[in-house]
N, C-alpha and C positions, 0 to 999 in steps of 0.2 A: 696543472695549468690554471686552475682557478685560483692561485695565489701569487706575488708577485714577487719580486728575489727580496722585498722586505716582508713579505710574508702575509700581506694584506688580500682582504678579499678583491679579485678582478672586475666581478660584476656592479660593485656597489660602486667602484671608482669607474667601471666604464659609465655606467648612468649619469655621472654628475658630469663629466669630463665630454659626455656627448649633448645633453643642456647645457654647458657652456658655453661651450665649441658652437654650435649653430646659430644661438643667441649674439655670441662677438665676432663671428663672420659677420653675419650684418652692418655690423659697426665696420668693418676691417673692408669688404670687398663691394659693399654696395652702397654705403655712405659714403668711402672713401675709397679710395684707390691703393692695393696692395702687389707691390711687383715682387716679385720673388725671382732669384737670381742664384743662379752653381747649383742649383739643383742636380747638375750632372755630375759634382762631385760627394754626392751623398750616397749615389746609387751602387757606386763599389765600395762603400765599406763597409767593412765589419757587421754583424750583428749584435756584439758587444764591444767594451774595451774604446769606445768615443767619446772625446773629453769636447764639447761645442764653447768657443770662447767666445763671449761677446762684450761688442760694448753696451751702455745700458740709459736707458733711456727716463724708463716708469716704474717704478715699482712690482708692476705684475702683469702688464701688457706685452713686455717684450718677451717672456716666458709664452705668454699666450701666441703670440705674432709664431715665434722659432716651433711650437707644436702645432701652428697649422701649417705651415711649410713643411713640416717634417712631414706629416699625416698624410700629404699628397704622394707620396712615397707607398703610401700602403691602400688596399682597394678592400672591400668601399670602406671610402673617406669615413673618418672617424669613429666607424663601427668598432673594432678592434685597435683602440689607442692606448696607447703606453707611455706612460710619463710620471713621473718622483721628483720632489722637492727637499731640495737638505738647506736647514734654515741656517740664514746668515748669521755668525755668531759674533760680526762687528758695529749691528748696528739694533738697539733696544727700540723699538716705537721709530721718528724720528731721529731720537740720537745718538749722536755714535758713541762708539764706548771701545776701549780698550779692554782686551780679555784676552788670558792665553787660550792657544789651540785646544780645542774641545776634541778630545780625541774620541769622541761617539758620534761628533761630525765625520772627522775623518773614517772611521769604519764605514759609515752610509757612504762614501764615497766609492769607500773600499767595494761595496756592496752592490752601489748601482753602478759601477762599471763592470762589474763581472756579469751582472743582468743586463744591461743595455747599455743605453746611451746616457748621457749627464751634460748638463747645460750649469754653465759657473759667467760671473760676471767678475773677469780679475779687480777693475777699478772698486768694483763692494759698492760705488755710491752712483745717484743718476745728474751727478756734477759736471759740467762737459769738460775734458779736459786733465782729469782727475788721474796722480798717478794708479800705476796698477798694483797691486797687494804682492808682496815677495811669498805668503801662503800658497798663489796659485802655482808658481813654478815649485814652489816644494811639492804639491802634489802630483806634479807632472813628472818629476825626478822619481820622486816616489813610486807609481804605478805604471810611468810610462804607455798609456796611453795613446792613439789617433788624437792628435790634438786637430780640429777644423778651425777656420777663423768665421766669423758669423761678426758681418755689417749691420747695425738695424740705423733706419733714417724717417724722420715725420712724425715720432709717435710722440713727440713732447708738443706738434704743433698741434696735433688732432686731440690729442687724452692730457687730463690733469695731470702733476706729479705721480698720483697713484697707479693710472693708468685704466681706471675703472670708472671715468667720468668721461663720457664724452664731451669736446668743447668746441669742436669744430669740425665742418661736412667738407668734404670734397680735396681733400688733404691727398697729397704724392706720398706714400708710405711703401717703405722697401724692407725684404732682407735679400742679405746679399752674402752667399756661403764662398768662399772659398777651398782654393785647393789645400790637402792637406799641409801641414806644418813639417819641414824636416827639423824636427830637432834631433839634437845631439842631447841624450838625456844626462850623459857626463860631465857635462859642463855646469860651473857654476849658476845657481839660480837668478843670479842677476843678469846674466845674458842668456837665460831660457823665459824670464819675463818681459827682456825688451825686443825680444821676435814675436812674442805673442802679443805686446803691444802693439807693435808696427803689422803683424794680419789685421789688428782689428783697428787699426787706421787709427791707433791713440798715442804714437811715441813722441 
């Protein structure tokens, strides 16, 4: 238990992740206003094997925002937090770049769904509007998954692009989970990425 299903120390990652974490509450629930919504469909499922689709806002606040929602879920709050990042392999810096599938991506995916939960942004960019990557439903075919759809709203008003500046107080900031996704994993991935569009309010 003191290692992680990537194999990382727990303690070193809980320390950073709980100075985060109470540091960007601040910014999130007492500069500004953060609503959090379906939280009742987080509480039946799975322990592993959840794929959280969202749209995307900031760079790295929307990761943050979906880990404090999540964290409410478990007692006490952020003491014992759990959370993995698998780097985007379509965008270098700012720019984007074509590249085939990184299959050591893919394994980390393979990985943190067998350990927990994985949070993926289908659009790849914080473009409003943006279509969604035909990768994510391949992974969804692929591992088949608890697909959840996850709303995020306000954090482009409140935080820079990055999402690690704050620019403005007193902001309406939501996530918004919904109920599971029925997919039919047989089906073609062009119609298992425009369901997972339309949960996350992007088709």
């Amino acid at each position: 238990m003191l290692r992680d299903a990537f194999g990382r120390l727990r303690p070193i990652r809980w320390g950073m992740i709980n100075l985060g974490g109470y540091l960007t509450v601040l910014q999130l629930r007492v500069l500004n206003r953060l609503r959090i919504e379906g939280v009742e469909y987080l509480k039946t499922l799975p322990s592993r094997g959840v794929l959280l689709v969202s749209n995307h806002l900031t760079h790295y606040m929307d990761s943050i925002v979906v880990f404090h929602s999540v964290s409410y879920l478990r007692r006490p709050y952020l003491v014992w937090p759990r959370t993995d990042l698998v780097k985007r392999t379509w965008k270098e810096g700012a720019q984007r770049i074509e590249r085939k599938v990184d299959l050591e991506d893919v394994a980390k995916i393979d990985t943190g769904l067998k350990g927990g939960w994985v949070l993926t942004f289908p659009q790849g960019t914080t473009t409003p509007g943006a279509p969604g990557r035909i990768g994510c439903a391949q992974i969804i075919k692929r591992f088949r998954p608890v697909v959840v759809p996850v709303r995020l709203g306000g954090l482009s008003e409140a935080f820079d692009k990055t999402g690690l500046k704050l620019r403005r107080i007193k902001v309406d900031l939501s996530v918004r989970y919904g109920r599971p996704l029925d997919i039919d994993y047989d089906q073609p991935a062009p119609a298992i990425l425009g369901a997972v569009m339309a949960g996350i309010g992007e088709a």
